[in-house]
N, C-alpha and C positions, 0 to 999 in steps of 0.2 A: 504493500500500500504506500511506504514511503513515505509515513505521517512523522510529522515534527512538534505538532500542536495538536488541538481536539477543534478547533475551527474549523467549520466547514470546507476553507481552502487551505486550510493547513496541509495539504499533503497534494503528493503527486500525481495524484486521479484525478482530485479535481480541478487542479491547473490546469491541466492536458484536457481535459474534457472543458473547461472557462476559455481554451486557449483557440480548437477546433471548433467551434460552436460559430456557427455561417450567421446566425441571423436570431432574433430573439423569437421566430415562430418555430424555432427546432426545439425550443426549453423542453417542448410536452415531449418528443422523442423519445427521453432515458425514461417517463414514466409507460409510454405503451409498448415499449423497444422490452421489457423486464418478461421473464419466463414467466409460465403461470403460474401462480401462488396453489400448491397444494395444502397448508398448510402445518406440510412434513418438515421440508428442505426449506434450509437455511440459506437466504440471500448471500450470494457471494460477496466479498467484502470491496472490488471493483465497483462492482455495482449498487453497492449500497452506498458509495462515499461519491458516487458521479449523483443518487437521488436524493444526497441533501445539498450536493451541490446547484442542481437545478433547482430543489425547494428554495433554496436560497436565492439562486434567478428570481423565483417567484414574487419572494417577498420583499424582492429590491423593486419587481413593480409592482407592489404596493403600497411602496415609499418608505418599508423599513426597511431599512439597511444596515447589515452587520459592516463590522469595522474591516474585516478581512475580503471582502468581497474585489476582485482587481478594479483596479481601474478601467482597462480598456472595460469589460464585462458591464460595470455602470454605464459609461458611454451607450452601450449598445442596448440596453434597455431604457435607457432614460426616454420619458414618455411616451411609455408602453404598456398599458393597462392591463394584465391577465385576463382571461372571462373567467365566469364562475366553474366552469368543468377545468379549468388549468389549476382553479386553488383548489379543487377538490382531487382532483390527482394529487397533486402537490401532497394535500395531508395524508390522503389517504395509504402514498408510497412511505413515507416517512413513517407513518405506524407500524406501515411492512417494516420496514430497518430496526424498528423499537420493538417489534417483536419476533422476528426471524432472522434473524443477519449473522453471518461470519466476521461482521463489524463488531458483532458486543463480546463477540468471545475475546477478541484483539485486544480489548480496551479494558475487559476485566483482568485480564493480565499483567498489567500496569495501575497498581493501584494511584497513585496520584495522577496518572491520566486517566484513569476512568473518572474521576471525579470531575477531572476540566469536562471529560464529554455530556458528562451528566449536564454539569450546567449550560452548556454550551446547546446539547440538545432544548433542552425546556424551554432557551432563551428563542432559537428558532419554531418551536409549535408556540411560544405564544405572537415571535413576527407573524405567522399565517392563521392565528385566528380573527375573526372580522372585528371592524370594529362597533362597537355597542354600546349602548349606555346604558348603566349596570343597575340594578336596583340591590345596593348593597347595604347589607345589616350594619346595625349602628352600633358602637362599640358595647353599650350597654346590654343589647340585643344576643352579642356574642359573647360576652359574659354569663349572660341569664342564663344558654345552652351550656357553655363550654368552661366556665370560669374562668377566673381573674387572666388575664391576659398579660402572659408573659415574655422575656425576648425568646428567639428565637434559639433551642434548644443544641444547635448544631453550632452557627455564629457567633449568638450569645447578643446580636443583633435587634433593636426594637422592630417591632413591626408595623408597617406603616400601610395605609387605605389600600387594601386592593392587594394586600401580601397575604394575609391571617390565612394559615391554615393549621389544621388539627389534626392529630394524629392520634388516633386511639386505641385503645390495643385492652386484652384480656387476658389477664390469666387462670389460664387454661388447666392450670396442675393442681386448681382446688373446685369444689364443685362450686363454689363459691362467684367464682368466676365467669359461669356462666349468667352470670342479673346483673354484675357492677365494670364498670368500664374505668379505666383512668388514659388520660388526654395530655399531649405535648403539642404546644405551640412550635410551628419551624416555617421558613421558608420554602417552595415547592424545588427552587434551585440547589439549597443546601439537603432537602431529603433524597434527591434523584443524584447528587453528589455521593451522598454514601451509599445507595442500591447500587444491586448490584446492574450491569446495565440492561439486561433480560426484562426487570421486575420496574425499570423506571416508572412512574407516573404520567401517565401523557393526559393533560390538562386540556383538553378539546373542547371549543366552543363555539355553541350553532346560533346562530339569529335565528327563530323560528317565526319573526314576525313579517 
């Protein structure tokens, strides 16, 4: 693969595939070009790092822009609007990578890069979710459910509007366990950081309106 980073261009596929790429209507290519998903076989790990490269096309035309993306590559998409079947590939392959790939074997292997890719993944499914406007709980609200609200258990980081998430868990080794729940506040970037990359959380979100 030839990676040096956990950025989507961090490594040698996806340059070569950013470098080859004729025009911004061939993006959708690496997602209809991918064998069929049996849900046996695991995405080869070329082809898993060329569909979050293109995902990453994707999300550059829709004005989010990670920091690694090349230059020329912006150029060539600048003012180029995806349609709704490009973002829905887009995510849709990318969940393929996040849950069949010879990409998370790679990157479990490297503990301290697995974790860049954790967050590095979560940072790209949230550039290609739409944008919406949230009708979100009020801190008091998230307390009344979840209790006091604290920083974030991995960082040690506050949490800020539009971060809060819960992590719940039971134990399971008394019967006890089954009626009472206890909760950790974290970041979805710093939890997908320490999973392993198989079990990441992929945070998806639909406008149904």
């Amino acid at each position: 693969m030839g990676a040096w980073g956990a950025g989507s261009f961090e490594n040698d596929t996806a340059l070569d595939w950013a470098d080859e790429l004729a025009s911004a209507d061939d993006v959708g290519k690496v997602f209809t070009d991918l064998p069929p998903f049996d849900g046996m076989t695991d995405l080869d790990a070329d082809d898993a790092s060329r569909v979050i490269a293109a995902a990453e096309a994707v999300a550059t035309m829709m004005g989010r822009i990670a920091d690694d993306v090349p230059e020329e590559l912006r150029e060539m998409l600048s003012g180029k609007e995806p349609s709704p079947d490009l973002i829905e590939m887009a995510r849709n392959c990318v969940s393929r990578v996040m849950s069949k790939s010879e990409l998370l074997d790679l990157w479990s292997e490297d503990e301290a890069g697995s974790e860049e890719f954790g967050r590095a993944i979560t940072a790209l499914v949230d550039r290609l979710n739409p944008d919406m406007s949230w009708d979100r709980p009020t801190k008091e609200e998230v307390e009344k459910q979840a209790g006091p609200i604290t920083p974030c258990v991995f960082c040690d980081e506050g949490m800020a509007e539009g971060e809060m998430f819960y992590l719940g868990f039971r134990d399971y080794s008394t019967r006890d366990g089954l009626f009472s729940e206890q909760g950790l506040y974290c970041h979805l970037k710093c939890l997908n950081a320490k999973l392993h990359p198989r079990h990441m959380v992929q945070n998806w979100k639909f406008d149904l309106r």
